[in-house]
C-alpha positions in Angstrom: -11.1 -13.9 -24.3 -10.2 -16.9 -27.1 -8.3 -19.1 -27.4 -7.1 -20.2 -31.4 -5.2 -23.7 -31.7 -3.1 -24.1 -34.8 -0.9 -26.6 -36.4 -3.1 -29.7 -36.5 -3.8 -32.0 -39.4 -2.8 -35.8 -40.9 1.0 -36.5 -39.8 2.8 -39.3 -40.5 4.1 -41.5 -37.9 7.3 -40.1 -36.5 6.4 -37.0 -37.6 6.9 -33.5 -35.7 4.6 -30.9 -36.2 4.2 -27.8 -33.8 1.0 -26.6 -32.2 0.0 -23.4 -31.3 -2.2 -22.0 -29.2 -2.7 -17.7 -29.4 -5.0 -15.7 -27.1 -7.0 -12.7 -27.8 -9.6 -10.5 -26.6 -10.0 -7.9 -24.0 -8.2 -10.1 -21.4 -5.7 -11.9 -23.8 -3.0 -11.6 -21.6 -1.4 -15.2 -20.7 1.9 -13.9 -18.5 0.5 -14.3 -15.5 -1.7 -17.9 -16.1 -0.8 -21.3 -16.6 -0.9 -22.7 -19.8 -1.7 -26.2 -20.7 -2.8 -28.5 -23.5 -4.8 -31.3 -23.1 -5.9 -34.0 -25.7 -9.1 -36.1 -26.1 -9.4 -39.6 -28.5 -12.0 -41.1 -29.8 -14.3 -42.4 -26.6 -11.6 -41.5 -24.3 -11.4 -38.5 -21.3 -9.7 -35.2 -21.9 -5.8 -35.7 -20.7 -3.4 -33.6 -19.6 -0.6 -33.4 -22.2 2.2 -30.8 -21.2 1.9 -27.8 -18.8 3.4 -24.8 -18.3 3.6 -22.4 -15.2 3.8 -18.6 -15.5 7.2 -18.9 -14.2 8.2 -21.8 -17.2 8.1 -24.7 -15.0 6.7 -27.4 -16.9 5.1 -30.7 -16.7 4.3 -33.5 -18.9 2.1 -36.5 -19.2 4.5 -39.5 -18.7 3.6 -41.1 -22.3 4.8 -37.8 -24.1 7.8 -36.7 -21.5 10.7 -36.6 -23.8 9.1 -36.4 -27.0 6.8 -33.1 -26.7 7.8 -29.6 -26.1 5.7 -27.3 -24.4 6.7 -23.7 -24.7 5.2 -19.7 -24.4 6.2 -16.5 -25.5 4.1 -13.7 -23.1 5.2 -11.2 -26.4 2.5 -13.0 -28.3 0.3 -14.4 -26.0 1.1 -18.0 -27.7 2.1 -21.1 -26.2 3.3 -24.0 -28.1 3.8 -27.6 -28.1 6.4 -28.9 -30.3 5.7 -32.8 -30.9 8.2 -35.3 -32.0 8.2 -39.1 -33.0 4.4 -39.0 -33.6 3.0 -42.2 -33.1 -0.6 -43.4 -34.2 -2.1 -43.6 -30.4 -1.5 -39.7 -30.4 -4.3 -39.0 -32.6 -6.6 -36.9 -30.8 -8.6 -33.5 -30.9 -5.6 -31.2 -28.9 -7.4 -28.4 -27.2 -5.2 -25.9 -25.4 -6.4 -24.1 -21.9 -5.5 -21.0 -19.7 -5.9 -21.2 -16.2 -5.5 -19.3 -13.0 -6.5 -20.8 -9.2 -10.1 -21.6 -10.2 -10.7 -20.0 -13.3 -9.9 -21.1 -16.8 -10.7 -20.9 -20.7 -10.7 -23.6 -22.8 -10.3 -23.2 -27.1 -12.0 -25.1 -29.6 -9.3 -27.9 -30.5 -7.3 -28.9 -32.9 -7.2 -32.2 -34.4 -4.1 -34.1 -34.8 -4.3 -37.5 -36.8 -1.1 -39.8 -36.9 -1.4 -42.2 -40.0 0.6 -45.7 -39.7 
């Protein structure tokens, strides 16, 4: 199974570009997994961003709740985080994850880089 993360790239400050995050292979099915992103700065941990359950409950980190969007469509194996009012201290490498009880898949990443 892989997962691709999309949508990444310089943004401007208050910017809103959309992530995505698709999974493939012989187990690419996400309708029954959680799906999360996560993003990691410069010297910094890897951070939980936005989650969301198999059944659409969501969660988000307290420093993105009500500017970021997480979303999934099971059609297309895809989940999505819509980000808005970009500010510099969200630059990071945005790396989505799949996860069931005690197993999950991480993708590669996707940078995101807010300029001032």
């Amino acid at each position: 199974v892989q997962l691709q993360a999309s949508g990444g790239g310089l943004v401007q400050t208050g910017g809103s570009p959309t992530l995505s995050c698709t999974v493939s292979g012989a187990s690419g099915s996400i309708f029954r997994f959680n799906m999360g992103w996560y993003r990691q700065a410069p010297g910094k941990q890897r951070d939980l961003v936005a989650l969301i359950q198999s059944s659409g409950a969501t969660t988000y980190a307290d420093d993105v709740e009500g500017r970021f969007t997480i979303s999934r469509d099971n059609t297309k194996n895809t989940v999505y985080l819509q980000m808005n009012s970009l500010k510099p201290e969200d630059t990071a490498v945005y790396y989505c994850r799949r996860s069931l009880l005690n197993s999950s898949v991480w993708g590669r990443g996707t940078q995101v880089t807010v300029s001032s």
